[in-house]
C-alpha positions as CSV (number, residue, x, y, z in Angstrom):
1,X,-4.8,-36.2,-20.1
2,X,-8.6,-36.6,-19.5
3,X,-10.5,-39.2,-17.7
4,X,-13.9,-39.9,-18.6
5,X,-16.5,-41.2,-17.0
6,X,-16.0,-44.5,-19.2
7,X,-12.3,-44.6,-18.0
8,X,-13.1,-44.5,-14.2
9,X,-16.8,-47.1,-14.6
10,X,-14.1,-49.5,-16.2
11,X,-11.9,-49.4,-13.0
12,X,-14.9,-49.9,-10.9
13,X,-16.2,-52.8,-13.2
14,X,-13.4,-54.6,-13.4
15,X,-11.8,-54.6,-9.9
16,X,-8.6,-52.1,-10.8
17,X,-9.3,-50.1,-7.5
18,X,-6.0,-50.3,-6.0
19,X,-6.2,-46.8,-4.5
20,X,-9.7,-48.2,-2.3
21,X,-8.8,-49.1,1.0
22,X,-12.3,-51.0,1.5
23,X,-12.9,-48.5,4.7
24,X,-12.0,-45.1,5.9
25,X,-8.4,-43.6,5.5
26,X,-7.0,-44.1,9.4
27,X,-5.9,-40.1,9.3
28,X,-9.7,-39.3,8.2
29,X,-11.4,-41.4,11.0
30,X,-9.0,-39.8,13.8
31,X,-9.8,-36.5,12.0
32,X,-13.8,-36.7,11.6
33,X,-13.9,-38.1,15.6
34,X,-12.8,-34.9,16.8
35,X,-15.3,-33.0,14.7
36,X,-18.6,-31.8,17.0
37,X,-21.0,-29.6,14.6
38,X,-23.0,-32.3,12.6
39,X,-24.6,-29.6,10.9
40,X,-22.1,-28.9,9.0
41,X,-22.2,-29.1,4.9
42,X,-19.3,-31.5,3.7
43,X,-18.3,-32.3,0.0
44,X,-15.8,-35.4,-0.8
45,X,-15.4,-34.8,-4.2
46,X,-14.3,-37.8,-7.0
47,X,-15.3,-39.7,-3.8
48,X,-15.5,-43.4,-5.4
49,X,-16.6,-45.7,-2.7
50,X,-16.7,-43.6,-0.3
51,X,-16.2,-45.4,2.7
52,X,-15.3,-41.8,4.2
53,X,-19.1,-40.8,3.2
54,X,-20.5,-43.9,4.7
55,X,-18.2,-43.3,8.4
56,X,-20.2,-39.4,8.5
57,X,-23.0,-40.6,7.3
58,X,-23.6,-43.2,9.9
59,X,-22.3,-41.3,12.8
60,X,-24.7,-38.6,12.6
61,X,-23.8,-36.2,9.3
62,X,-26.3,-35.7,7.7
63,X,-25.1,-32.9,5.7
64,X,-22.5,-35.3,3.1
65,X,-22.2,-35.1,-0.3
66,X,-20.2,-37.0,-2.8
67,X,-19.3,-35.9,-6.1
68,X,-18.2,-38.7,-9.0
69,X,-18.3,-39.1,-12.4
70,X,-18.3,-42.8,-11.8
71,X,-22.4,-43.8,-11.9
72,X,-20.9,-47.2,-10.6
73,X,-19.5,-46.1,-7.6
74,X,-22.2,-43.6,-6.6
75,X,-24.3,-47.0,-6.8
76,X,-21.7,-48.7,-4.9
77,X,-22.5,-46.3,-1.9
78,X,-26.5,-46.5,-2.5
79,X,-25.8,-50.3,-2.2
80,X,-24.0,-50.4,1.1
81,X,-25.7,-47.4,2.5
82,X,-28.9,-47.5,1.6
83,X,-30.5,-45.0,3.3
84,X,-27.7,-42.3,2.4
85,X,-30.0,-39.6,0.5
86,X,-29.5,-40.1,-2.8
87,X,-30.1,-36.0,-3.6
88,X,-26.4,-36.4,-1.8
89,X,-25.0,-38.4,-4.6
90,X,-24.0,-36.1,-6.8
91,X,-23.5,-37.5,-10.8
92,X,-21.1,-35.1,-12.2
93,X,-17.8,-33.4,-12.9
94,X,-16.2,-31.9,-9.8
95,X,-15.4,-29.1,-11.6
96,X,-19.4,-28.5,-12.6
97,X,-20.1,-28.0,-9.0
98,X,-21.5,-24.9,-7.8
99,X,-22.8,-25.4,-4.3
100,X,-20.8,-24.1,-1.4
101,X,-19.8,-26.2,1.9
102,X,-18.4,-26.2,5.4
103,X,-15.8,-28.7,4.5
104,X,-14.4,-30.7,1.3
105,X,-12.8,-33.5,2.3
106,X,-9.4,-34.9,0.1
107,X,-9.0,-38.6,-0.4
108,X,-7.6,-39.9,-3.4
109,X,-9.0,-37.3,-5.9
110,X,-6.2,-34.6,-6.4
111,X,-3.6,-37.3,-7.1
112,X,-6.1,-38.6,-9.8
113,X,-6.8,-35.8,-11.7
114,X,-4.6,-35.0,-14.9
115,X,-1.8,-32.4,-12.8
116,X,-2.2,-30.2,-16.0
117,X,-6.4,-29.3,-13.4
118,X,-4.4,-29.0,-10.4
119,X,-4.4,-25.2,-10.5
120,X,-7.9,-25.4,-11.7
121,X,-8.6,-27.5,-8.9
122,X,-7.0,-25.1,-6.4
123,X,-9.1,-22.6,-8.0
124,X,-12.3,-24.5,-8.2
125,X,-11.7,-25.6,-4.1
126,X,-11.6,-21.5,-3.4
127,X,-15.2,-20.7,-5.3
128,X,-16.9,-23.6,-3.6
129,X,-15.6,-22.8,0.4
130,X,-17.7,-20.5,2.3
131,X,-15.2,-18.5,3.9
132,X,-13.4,-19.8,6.9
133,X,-14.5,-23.3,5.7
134,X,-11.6,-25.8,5.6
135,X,-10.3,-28.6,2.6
136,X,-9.0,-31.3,4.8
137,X,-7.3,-34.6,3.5
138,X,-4.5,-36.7,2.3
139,X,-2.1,-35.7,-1.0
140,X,0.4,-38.2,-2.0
141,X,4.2,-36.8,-1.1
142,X,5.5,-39.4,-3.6
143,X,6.8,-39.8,-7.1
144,X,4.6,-42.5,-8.5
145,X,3.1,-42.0,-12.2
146,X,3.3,-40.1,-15.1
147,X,0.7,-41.3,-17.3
148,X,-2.1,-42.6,-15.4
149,X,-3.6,-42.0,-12.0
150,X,-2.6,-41.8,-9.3
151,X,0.1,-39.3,-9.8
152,X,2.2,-38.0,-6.7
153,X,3.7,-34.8,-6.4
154,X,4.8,-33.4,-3.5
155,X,4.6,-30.6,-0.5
156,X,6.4,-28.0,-2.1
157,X,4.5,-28.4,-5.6
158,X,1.3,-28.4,-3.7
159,X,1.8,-25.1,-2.1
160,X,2.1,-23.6,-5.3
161,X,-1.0,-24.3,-6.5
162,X,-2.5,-23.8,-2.7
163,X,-0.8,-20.6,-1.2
164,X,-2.8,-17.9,-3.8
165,X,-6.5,-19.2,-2.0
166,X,-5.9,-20.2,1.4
167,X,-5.2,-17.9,4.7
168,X,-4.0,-20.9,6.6
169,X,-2.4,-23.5,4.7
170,X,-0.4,-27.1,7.1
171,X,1.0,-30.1,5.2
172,X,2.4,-32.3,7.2
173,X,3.7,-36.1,7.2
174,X,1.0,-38.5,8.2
175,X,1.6,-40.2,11.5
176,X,-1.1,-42.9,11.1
177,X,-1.6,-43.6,7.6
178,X,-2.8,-46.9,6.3
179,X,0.0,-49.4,6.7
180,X,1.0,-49.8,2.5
181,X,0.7,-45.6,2.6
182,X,3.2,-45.3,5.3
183,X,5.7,-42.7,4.6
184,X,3.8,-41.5,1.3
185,X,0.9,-39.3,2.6
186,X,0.8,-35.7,3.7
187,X,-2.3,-34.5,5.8
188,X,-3.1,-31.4,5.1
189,X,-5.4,-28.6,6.8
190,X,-6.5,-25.6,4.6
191,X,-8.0,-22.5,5.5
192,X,-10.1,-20.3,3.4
């Protein structure tokens, strides 16, 4: 299963966003208020709307970056942001990124990838981490589909693909996930 960039601009055009909570994931914003160094270089990759972007952004990082292969919801962020730097907004394939960062936030992409690029994606997190640097975020602990995104999975299956790049790897059950997530969300903290 791929998704183009024509499959995810349809979502975005015709309002089949379900997975957009129109502001930042609850586990995220308790997560980013405890962070001090503003210098740091963060990725959210597949980022969509981006409301996680928009939260850093506007409370003083300045070092954000979001990935999509969505043109429509880069322009979504432009349009609500508009002074987010758009050398930030990054048009492309995660998988075609070759920076390195501080941090790579999770929210939403993993469980929309095809699982057949989970490993890749594993992979892929490894080469773009400077060492030490962390992939914080949410993952699904849920059945939900087979065919099209988002898919679920859960902790065990995650560790697999996780365990072979990361020195310091915690999955646990969200506490304060948005209410209609409740139950369905591991947050998870991974070391390089």
């Amino acid at each position: 299963m791929e998704f183009s960039a024509d499959f995810w601009n349809n979502k975005y055009e015709n309002n089949k966003i379900g997975w957009d909570l129109g502001e930042v994931s609850p586990p995220l914003k308790t997560y980013f208020n405890q962070l001090e160094n503003k210098q740091i270089k963060i990725l959210i990759p597949g980022g969509g709307n981006s409301y996680e972007a928009e939260y850093l952004y506007k409370n003083g990082f300045k070092n954000v970056f979001v990935v999509d292969v969505s043109k429509i919801a880069l322009d979504n962020i432009k349009k609500r942001v508009p002074d987010f730097p758009e050398s930030n907004l990054i048009y492309a394939n995660f998988f075609d990124v070759n920076d390195t960062f501080d941090l790579v936030i999770e929210q939403t992409f993993f469980c929309a990838i095809s699982p057949e690029l989970r490993s890749k994606y594993a992979f892929k997190m490894n080469s773009i981490l400077k060492p030490n640097a962390k992939l914080v975020g949410l993952l699904f602990d849920a059945v939900l589909n087979d065919n099209h995104p988002p898919f679920g999975g859960s902790k065990k299956e995650y560790l697999s693909y996780f365990e072979p790049y990361f020195t310091s790897i915690k999955m646990e059950p969200c506490y304060n996930s948005f209410s209609s997530r409740q139950g369905m969300e591991l947050f998870v903290k991974l070391i390089k």
